[in-house]
C-alpha positions in Angstrom: -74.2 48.7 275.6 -71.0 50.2 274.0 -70.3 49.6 271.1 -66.7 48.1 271.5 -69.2 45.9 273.9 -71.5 44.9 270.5 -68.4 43.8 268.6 -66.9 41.5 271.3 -70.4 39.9 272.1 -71.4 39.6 268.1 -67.6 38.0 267.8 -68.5 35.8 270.4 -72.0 34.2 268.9 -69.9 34.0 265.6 -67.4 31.4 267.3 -70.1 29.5 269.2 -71.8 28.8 266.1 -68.9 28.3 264.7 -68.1 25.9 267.2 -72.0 24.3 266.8 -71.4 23.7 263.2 -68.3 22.7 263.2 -69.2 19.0 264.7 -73.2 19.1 263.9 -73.2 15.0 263.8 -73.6 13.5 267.3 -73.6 9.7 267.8 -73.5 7.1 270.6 -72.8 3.7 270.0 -72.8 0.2 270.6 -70.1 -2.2 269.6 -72.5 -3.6 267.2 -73.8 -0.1 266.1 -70.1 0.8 265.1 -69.9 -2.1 262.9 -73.4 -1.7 261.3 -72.0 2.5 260.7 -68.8 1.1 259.3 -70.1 -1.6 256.7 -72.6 1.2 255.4 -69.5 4.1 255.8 -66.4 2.3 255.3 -64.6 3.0 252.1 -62.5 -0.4 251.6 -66.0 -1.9 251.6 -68.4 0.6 249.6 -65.4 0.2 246.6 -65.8 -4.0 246.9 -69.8 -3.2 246.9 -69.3 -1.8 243.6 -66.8 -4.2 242.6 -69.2 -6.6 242.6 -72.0 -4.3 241.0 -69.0 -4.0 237.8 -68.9 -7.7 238.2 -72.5 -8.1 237.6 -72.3 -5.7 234.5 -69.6 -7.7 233.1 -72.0 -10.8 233.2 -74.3 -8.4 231.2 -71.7 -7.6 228.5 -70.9 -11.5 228.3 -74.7 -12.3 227.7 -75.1 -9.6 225.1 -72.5 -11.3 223.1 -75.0 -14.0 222.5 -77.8 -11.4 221.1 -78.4 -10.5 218.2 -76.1 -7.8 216.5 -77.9 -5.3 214.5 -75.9 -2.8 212.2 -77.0 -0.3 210.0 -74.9 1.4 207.2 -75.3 4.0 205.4 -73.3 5.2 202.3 -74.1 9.0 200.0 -71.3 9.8 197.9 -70.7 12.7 195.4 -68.0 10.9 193.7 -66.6 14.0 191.8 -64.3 12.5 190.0 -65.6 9.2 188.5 -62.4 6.8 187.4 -61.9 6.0 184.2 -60.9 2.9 182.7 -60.4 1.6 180.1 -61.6 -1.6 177.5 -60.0 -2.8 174.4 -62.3 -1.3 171.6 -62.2 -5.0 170.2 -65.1 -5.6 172.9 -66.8 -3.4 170.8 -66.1 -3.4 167.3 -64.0 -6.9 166.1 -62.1 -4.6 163.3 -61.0 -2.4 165.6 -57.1 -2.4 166.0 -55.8 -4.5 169.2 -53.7 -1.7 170.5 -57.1 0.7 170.5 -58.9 1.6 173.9 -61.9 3.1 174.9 -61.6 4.6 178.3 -65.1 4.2 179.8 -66.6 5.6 183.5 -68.5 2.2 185.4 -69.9 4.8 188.4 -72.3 7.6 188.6 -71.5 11.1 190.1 -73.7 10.7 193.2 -74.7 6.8 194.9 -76.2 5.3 197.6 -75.9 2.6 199.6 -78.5 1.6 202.9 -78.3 -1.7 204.1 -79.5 -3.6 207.5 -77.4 -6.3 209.1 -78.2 -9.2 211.8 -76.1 -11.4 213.2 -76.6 -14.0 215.5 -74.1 -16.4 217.4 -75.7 -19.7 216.9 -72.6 -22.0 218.5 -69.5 -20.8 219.8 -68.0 -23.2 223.1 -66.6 -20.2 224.8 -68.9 -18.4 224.8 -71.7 -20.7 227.0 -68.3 -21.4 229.0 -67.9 -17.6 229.8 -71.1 -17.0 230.9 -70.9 -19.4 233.3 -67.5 -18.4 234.4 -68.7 -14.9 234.3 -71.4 -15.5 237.2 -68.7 -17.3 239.0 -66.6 -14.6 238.9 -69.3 -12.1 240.6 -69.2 -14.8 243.2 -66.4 -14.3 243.6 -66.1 -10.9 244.1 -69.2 -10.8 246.8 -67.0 -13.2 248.6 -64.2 -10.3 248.4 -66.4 -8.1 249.9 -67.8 -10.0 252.3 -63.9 -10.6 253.5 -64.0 -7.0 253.3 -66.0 -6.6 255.8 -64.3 -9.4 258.2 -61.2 -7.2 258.3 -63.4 -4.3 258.8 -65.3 -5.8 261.6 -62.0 -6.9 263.2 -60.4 -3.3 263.0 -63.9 -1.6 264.1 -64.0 -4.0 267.2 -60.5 -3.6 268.3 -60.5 0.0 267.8 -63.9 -0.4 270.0 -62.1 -2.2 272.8 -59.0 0.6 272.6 -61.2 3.2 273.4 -63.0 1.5 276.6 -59.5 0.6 277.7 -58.4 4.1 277.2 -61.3 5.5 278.7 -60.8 3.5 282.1 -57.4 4.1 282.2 -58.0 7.7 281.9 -60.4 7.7 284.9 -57.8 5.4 287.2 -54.9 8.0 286.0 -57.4 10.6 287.2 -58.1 8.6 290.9 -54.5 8.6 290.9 -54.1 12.4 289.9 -56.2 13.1 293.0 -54.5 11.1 295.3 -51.1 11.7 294.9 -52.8 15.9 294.7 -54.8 15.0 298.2 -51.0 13.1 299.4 -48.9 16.2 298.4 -51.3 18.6 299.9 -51.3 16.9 303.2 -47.4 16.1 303.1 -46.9 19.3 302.7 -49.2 20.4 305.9 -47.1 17.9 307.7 -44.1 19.4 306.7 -45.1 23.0 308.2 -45.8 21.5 311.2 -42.9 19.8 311.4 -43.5 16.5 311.3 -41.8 15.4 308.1 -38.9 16.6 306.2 -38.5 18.9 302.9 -37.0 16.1 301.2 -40.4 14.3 301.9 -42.0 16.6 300.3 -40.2 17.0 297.3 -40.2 13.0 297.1 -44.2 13.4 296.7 -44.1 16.4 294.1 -41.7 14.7 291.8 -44.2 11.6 291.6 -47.2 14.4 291.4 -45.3 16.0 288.3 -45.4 12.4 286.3 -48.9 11.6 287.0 -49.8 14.8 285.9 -47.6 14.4 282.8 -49.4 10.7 282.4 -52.8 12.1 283.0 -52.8 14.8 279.7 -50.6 11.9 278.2 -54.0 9.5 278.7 -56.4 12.7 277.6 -54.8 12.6 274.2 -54.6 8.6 274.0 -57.9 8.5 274.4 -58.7 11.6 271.9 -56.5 9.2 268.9 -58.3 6.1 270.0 -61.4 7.8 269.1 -60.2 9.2 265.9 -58.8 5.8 264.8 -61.7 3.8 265.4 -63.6 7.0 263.5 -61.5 6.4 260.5 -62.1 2.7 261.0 -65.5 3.1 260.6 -65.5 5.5 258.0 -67.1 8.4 259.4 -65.6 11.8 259.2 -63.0 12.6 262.3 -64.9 16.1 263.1 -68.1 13.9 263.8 -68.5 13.4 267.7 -68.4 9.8 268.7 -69.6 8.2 271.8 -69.5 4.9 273.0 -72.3 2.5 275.2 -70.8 -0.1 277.0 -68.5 -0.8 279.9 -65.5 -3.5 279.9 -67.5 -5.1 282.6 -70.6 -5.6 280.2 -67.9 -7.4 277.8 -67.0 -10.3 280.0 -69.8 -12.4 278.4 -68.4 -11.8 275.3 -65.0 -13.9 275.9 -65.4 -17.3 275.5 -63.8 -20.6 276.9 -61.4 -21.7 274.1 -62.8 -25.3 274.4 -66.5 -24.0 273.0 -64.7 -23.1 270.2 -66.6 -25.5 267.2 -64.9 -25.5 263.9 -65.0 -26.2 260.2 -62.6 -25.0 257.1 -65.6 -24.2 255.3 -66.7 -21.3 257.8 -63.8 -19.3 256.6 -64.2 -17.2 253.6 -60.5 -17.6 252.4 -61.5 -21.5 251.6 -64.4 -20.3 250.2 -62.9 -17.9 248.0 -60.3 -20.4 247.2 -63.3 -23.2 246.2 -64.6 -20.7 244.0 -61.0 -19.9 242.3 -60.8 -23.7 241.7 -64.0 -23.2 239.9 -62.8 -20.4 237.6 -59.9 -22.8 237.1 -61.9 -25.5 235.9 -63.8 -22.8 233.2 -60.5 -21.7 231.8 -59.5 -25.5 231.4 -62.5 -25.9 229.5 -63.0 -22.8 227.7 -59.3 -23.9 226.1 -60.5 -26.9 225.3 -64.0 -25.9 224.0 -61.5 -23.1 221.5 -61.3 -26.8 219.1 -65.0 -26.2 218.1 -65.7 -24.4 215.2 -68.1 -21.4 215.9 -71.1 -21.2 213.5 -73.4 -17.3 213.1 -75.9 -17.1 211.3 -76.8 -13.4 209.4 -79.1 -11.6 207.0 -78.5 -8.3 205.3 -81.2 -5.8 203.6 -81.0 -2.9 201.9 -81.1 -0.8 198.8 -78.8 1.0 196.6 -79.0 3.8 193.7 -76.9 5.7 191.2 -77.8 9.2 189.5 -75.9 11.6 188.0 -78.8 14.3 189.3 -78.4 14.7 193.1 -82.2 15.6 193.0 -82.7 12.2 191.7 -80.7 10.4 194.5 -83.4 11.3 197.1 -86.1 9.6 194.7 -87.1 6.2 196.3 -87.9 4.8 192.9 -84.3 5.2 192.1 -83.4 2.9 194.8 -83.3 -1.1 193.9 -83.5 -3.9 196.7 -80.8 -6.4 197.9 -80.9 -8.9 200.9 -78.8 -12.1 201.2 -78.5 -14.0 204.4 -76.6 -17.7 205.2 -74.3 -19.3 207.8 -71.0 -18.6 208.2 -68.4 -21.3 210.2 -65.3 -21.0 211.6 -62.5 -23.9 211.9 -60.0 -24.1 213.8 -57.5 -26.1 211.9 -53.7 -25.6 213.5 -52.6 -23.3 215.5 -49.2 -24.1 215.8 -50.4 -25.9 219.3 -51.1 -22.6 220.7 -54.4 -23.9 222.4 -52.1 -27.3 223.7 -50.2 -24.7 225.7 -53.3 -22.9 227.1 -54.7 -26.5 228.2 -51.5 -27.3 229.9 -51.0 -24.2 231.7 -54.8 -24.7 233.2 -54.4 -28.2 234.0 -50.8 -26.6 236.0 -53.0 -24.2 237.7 -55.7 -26.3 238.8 -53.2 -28.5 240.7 -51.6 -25.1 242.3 -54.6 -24.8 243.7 -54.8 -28.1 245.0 -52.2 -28.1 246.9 -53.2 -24.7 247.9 -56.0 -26.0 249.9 -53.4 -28.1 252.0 -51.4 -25.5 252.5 -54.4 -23.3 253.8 -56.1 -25.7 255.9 -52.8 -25.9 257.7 -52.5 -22.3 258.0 -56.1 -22.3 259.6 -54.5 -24.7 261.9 -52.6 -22.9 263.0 -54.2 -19.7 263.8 -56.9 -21.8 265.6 -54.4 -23.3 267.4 -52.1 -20.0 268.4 -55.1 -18.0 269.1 -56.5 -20.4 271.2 -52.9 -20.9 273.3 -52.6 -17.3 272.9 -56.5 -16.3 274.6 -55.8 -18.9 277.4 -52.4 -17.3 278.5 -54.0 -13.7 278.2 -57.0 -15.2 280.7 -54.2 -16.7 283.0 -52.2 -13.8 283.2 -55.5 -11.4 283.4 -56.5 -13.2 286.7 -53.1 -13.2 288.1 -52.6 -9.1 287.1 -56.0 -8.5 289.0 -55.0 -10.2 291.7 -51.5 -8.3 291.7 -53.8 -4.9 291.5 -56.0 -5.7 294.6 -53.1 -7.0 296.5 -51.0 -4.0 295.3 -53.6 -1.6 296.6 -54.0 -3.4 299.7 -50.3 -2.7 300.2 -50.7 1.0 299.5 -53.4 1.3 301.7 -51.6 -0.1 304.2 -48.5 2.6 303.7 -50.6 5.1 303.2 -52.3 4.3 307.1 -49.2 4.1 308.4 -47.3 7.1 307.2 -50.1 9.0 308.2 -50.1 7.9 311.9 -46.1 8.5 311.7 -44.5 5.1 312.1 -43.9 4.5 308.3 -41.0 6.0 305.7 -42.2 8.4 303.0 -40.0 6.1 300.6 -41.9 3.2 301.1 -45.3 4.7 300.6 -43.7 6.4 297.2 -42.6 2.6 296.2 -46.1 1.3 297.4 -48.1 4.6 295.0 -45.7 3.4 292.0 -46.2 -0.6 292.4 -50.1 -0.1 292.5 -49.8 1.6 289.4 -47.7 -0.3 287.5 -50.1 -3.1 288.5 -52.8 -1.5 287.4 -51.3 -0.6 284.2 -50.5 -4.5 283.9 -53.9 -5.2 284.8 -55.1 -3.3 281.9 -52.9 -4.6 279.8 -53.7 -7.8 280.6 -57.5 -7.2 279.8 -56.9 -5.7 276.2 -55.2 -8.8 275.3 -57.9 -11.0 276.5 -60.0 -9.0 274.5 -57.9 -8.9 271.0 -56.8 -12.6 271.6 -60.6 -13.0 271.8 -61.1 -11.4 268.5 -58.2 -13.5 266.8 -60.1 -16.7 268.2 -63.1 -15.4 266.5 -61.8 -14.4 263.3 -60.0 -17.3 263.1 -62.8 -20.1 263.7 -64.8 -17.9 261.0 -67.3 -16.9 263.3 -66.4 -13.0 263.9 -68.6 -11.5 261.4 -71.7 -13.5 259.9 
């Protein structure tokens, strides 16, 4: 082997493994497997997972407000330069004149000064009302994530049902592809033997051209559906991504809207907003509880020392004892009815909410009732669109038949080719919004991800 040979066949094995590694994660999926990848994978939900994980460690810092609060302080000075002051010598001597002073240092060069503090919170009303608010906030925020992961399922199985749509489409743009290729290629026969006209012909390649325009159009439709529903799921676009499951297999799956059963309760916004009427209800009380005085109880220990040797401040038997401990209380006297506010701004907010739920249990009223309008339409206007298809190819059959045998117009088997695929394209149509109005329904009754 040459060597010029070696170069181009070691170039080569570099790109193919290139190529390998480049997309080393294969996976093939069910609907449900895309949504179990994307609530492990997603980002919008791995950031509310540890949303509630900070919540939870804000409950933590709450509760360690009620501990005990140990402090220890520790004081060596080299006071260098001792102040001076200074006493009426009178103190001292009763003769001496009253304008006479004797300046006198009250410090030593070098002290000390160790003590050990505790205190503990023995009442305080808000803080037993912000623990309990505290938990109900990391409620909360699990029911956040848990609408996280509603929208997430939503987007996953849309993006799920693009992708089959595409991928059919694809393979009836392809069927077309071939026949209008297998149409041309025998026009064209006819033509040289004379039995059709140039203009025929042409009249055939210029609907070849746009099919084959459509068909690399479809290739990359497909290709972005893929991608989106990859990003969707949160996995990395250079992963390879197949799916399991036909459209066929997903008839089951759409539902009469009668079945449909109902309550406000299975929808997480009204149990996030039952949960915000709680947290209402603690700041209304945590305002009012701010009128109680707040008691702690402490103890402090230590020891202190003064030399004038620093060898001597080291010396433990230079070092005397202290310790003092009692209750301290706080009162709340007037506060220029800065708490009366607070109160009335909670009690305002509490009936916001109120009338809130109203608002949203029409809301969810509404959606029920437009996607249930909406999925019947799409199921009306899906059976009609495959009838049109089947009818539609019928027709073209029919053309096609009679061109062949000579006693039908080129022109009418070109309209015939573009009516079946326009009904196809309605047809296909027609399923995807069975299939999303499906979803809506779903989502909308509370019952799309559980």
């Amino acid at each position: 082997m040459s060597n010029s040979a070696k170069i181009i066949l070691s170039v080569a094995l570099m790109l193919a493994s290139a190529g390998l590694g480049y997309s080393q994660e294969h996976y093939e999926f069910t609907l449900q497997e895309c949504i179990s990848y994307a609530m492990k994978n997603n980002q919008n939900v791995l950031n509310m997972e540890l949303e509630v994980e900070k919540q939870q460690k804000v409950v933590g810092e709450i509760l360690s407000e009620g501990l005990p609060q140990i402090d220890v302080f520790v004081d060596l000075r080299n006071n260098f330069g001792v102040p001076t002051s200074f006493i009426p010598a009178i103190f001292f001597d009763e003769n001496a004149p009253a304008d006479d002073f004797i300046p006198v240092k009250f410090s030593t060069q070098y002290t000390g000064n160790l003590s050990v503090g505790l205190k503990q919170l023995v009442f305080y009303g808000s803080y037993f009302v912000g623990v309990q608010a505290a938990k109900t906030f990391t409620e909360l925020s699990t029911k956040e994530h848990i609408k996280t992961k509603i929208d997430v399922a939503e987007a996953v199985t849309k993006g799920f049902y693009s992708v089959l749509i595409n991928e059919v489409a694809l393979d009836l743009v392809e069927m077309n592809y071939n026949r209008l290729d297998s149409l041309l290629l025998e026009t064209e026969i006819m033509f040289e033997n004379g039995f059709v006209e140039k203009i025929d012909v042409n009249r055939i390649q210029v609907q070849f051209n746009n099919i084959s325009t459509t068909l690399q159009n479809s290739k990359e439709m497909l290709k972005v559906s893929y991608q989106l529903l990859k990003f969707q799921m949160g996995m990395p676009i250079t992963y390879e991504l197949k799916l399991r499951g036909k459209l066929s297999d997903l008839g089951e799956m759409i539902h009469e809207t009668n079945t449909v059963s109902f309550s406000y309760r299975d929808r997480i916004e009204y149990s996030v907003l039952l949960t915000r009427e709680a947290l209402a209800h603690y700041d209304l009380k945590n305002n009012t509880v701010q009128y109680l005085p707040r008691i702690d109880f402490f103890i402090t220990g230590g020891a202190n020392t003064g030399t004038n040797t620093l060898n001597n401040l080291m010396d433990v038997n230079n070092w005397h004892g202290l310790g003092f401990y009692g209750l301290s209380m706080s009162i709340p006297v007037f506060d220029g009815l800065n708490k009366s506010y607070k109160i009335q701004q909670s009690r305002i907010k509490i009936n916001q909410i109120e009338n809130s739920f109203s608002l949203l249990e029409n809301s969810i009223d509404l959606e029920i009732q437009t996607s249930r309008i909406n999925l019947d339409n799409a199921l009306r206007n899906l059976k009609a669109q495959e009838n049109n298809m089947e009818l539609s190819k019928e027709v073209y059959d029919v053309t096609k038949m009679k061109y062949q045998e000579g006693i039908g117009s080129n022109i009418e088997l070109i309209e015939a080719d573009a009516t079946y695929k326009e009904a196809q394209n309605n047809y296909f149509n027609a399923l995807y919004q069975v299939l999303i109005s499906n979803v809506d329904l779903d989502k909308a009754s509370g019952t799309l991800y559980k």
